[in-house]
C-alpha atoms as a printed R data frame, in Angstrom:
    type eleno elety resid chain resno       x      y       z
1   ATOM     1    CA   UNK     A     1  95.445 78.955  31.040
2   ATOM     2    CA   UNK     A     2  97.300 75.426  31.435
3   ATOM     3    CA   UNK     A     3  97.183 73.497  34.437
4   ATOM     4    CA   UNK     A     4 100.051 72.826  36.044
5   ATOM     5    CA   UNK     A     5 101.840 69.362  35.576
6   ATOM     6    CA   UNK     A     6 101.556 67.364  38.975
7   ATOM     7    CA   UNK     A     7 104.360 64.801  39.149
8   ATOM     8    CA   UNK     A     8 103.709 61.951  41.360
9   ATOM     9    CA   UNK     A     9 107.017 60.396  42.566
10  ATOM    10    CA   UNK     A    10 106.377 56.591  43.651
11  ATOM    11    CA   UNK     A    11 109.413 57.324  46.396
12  ATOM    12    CA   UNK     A    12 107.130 59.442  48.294
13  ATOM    13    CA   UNK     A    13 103.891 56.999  48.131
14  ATOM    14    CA   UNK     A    14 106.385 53.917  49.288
15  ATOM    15    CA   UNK     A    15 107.602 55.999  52.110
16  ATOM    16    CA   UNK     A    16 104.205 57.139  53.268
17  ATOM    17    CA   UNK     A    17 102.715 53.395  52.993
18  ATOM    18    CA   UNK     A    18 105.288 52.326  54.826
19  ATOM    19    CA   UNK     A    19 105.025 54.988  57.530
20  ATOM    20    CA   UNK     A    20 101.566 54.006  57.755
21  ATOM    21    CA   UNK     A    21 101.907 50.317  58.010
22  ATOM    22    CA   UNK     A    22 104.864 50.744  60.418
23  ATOM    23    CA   UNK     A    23 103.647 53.478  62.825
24  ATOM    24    CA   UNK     A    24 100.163 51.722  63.235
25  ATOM    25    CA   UNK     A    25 101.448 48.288  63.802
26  ATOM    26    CA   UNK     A    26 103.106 51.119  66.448
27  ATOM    27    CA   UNK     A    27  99.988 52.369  67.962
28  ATOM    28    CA   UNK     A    28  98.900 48.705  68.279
29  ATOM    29    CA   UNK     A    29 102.060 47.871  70.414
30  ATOM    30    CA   UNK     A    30 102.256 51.051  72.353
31  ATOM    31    CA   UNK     A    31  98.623 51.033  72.754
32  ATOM    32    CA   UNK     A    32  98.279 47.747  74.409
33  ATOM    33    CA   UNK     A    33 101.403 48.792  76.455
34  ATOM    34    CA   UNK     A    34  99.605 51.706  77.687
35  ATOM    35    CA   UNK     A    35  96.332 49.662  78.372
36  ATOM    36    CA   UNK     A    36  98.411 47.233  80.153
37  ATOM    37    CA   UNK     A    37 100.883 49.538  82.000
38  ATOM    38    CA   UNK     A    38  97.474 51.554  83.290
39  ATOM    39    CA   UNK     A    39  94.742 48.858  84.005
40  ATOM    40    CA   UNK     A    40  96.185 46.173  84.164
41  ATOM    41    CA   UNK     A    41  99.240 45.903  86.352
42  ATOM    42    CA   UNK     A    42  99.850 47.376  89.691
43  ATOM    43    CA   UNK     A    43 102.197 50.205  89.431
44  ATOM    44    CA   UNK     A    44 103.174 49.583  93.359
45  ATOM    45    CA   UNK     A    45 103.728 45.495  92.698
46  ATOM    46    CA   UNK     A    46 106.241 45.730  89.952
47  ATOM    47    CA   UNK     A    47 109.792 45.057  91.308
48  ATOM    48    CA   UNK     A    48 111.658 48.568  90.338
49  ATOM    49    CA   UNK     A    49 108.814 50.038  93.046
50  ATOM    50    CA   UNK     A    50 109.926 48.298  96.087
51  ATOM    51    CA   UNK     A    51 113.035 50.918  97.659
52  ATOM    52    CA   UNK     A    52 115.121 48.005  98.303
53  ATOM    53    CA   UNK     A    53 115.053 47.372  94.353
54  ATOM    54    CA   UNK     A    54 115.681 50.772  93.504
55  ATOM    55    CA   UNK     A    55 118.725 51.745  95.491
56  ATOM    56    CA   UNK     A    56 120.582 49.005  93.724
57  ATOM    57    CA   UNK     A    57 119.551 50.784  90.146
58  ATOM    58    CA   UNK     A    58 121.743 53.140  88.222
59  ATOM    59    CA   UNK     A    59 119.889 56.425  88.754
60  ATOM    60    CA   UNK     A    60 119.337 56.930  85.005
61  ATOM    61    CA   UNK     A    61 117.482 53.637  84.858
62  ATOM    62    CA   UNK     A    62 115.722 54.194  88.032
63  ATOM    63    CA   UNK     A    63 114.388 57.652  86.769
64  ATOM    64    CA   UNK     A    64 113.090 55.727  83.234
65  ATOM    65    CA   UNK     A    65 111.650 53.277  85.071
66  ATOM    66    CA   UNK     A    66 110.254 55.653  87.852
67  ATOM    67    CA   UNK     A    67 108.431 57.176  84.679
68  ATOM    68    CA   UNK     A    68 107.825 54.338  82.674
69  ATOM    69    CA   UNK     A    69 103.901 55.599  82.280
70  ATOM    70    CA   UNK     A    70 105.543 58.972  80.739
71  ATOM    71    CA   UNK     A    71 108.125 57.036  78.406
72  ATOM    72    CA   UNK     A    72 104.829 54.416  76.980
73  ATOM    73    CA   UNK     A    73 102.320 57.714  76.142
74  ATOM    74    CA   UNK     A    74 104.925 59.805  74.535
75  ATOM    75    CA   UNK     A    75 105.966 56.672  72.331
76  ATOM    76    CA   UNK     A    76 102.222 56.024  72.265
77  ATOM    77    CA   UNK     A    77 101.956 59.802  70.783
78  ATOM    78    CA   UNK     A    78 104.604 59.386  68.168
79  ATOM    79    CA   UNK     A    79 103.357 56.932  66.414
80  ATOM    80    CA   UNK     A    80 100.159 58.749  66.198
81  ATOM    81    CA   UNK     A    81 102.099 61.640  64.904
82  ATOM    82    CA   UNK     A    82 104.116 59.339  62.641
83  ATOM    83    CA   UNK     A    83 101.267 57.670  61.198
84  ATOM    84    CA   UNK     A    84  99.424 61.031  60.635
85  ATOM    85    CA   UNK     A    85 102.595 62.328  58.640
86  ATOM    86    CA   UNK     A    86 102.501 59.160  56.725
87  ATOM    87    CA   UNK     A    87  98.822 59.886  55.458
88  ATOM    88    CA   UNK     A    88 100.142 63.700  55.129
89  ATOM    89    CA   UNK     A    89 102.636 62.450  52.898
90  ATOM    90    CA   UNK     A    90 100.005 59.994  50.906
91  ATOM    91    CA   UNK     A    91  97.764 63.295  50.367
92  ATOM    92    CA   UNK     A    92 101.375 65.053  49.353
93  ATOM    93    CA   UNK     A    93 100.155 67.760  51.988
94  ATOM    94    CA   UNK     A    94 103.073 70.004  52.074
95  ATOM    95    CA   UNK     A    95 102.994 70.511  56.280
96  ATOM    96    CA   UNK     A    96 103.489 66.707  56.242
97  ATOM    97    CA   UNK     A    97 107.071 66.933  54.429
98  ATOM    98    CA   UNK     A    98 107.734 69.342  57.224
99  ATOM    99    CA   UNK     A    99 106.867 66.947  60.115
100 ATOM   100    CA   UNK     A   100 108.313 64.037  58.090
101 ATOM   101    CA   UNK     A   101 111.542 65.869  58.786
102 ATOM   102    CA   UNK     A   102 111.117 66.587  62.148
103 ATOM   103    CA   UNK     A   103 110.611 63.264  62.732
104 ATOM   104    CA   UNK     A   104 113.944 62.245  61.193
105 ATOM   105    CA   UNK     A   105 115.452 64.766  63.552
106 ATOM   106    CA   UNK     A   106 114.167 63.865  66.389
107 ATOM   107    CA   UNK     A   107 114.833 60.502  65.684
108 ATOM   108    CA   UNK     A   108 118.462 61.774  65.514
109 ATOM   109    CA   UNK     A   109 118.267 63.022  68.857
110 ATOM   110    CA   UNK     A   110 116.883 60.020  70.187
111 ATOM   111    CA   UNK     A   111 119.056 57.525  69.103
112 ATOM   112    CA   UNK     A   112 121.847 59.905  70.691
113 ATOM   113    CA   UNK     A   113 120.014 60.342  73.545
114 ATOM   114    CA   UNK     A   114 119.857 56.564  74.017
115 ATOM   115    CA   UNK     A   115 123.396 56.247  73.091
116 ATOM   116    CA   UNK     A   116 124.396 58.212  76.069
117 ATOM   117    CA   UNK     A   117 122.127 56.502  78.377
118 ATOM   118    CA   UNK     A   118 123.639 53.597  77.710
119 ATOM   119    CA   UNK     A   119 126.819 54.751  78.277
120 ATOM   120    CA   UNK     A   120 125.947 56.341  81.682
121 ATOM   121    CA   UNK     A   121 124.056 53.080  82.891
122 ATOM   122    CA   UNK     A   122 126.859 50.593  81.687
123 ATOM   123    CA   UNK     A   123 129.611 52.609  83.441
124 ATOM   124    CA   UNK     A   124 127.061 52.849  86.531
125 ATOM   125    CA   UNK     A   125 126.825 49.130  86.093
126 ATOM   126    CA   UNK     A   126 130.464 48.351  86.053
127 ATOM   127    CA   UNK     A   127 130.557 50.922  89.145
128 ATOM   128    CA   UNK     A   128 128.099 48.783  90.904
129 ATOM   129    CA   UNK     A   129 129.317 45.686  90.193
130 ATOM   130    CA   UNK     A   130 132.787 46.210  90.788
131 ATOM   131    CA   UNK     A   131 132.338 47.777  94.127
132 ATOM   132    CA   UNK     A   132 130.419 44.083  94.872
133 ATOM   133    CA   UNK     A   133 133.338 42.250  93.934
134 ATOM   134    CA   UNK     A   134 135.272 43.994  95.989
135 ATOM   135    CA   UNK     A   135 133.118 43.685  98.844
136 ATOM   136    CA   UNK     A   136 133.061 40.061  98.291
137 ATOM   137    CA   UNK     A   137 136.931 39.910  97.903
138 ATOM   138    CA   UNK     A   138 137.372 41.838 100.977
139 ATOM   139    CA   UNK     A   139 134.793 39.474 102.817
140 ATOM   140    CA   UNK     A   140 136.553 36.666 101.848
141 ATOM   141    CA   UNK     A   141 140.404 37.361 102.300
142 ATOM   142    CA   UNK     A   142 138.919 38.424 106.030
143 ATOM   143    CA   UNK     A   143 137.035 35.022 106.845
């Protein structure tokens, strides 16, 4: 009985190196972020704490920033998961091609996720700051 032939594409292995290299230079950053964010720094000293600061916030940036901790361990956790899939892919484990594309789809929805964020917060922004100027106009054609 013949074996059967196993080719080994070099796309795949480049890919999964690079996953590797790229999602644990990932855990570094998110890591020390994490470390940081939780021993380091005073959650109640940081600026976006203090209610005066946060009325002035859109409330889409004052929710990610109200649960910054939640946004720095869930990155933290996908570059575990990425760099897992990348040594998935390296061993050509077949459950790894599987959450190689999920990561590419939730990277997707991410990026339009963020996309609309920023649209929210920049016409909040606008919003805020053109209801200053008017204030300021108004204070100054009544001086």
């Amino acid at each position: 009985m013949e074996q059967p032939i196993r080719i080994r594409i070099r796309f795949i292995t480049v890919l999964a190196v690079f996953m590797i290299f790229t999602s644990g230079s990932g855990i570094l950053l998110w890591g020390a972020q994490n470390v940081l964010f939780h021993f380091v720094l005073d959650a109640d000293q940081l600026p976006f704490t203090r209610p005066e600061v946060a009325a002035k916030l859109p409330p889409s940036i004052g929710f990610l920033l109200g649960h910054l901790h939640l946004f720095l361990g869930a990155m933290l956790g996908l570059s575990v998961f990425a760099f897992l899939t990348g040594l998935g892919l390296l061993m050509r484990i077949n459950l790894a091609r599987l959450a190689f594309i999920l990561l590419l789809i939730v990277g997707i929805g991410w990026n339009m996720g963020m996309l609309y964020l920023q649209h929210l917060s920049t016409s909040q922004m606008v919003g805020i700051a053109l209801g200053a100027g008017v204030s300021v106009l108004l204070s100054l054609l009544y001086l």
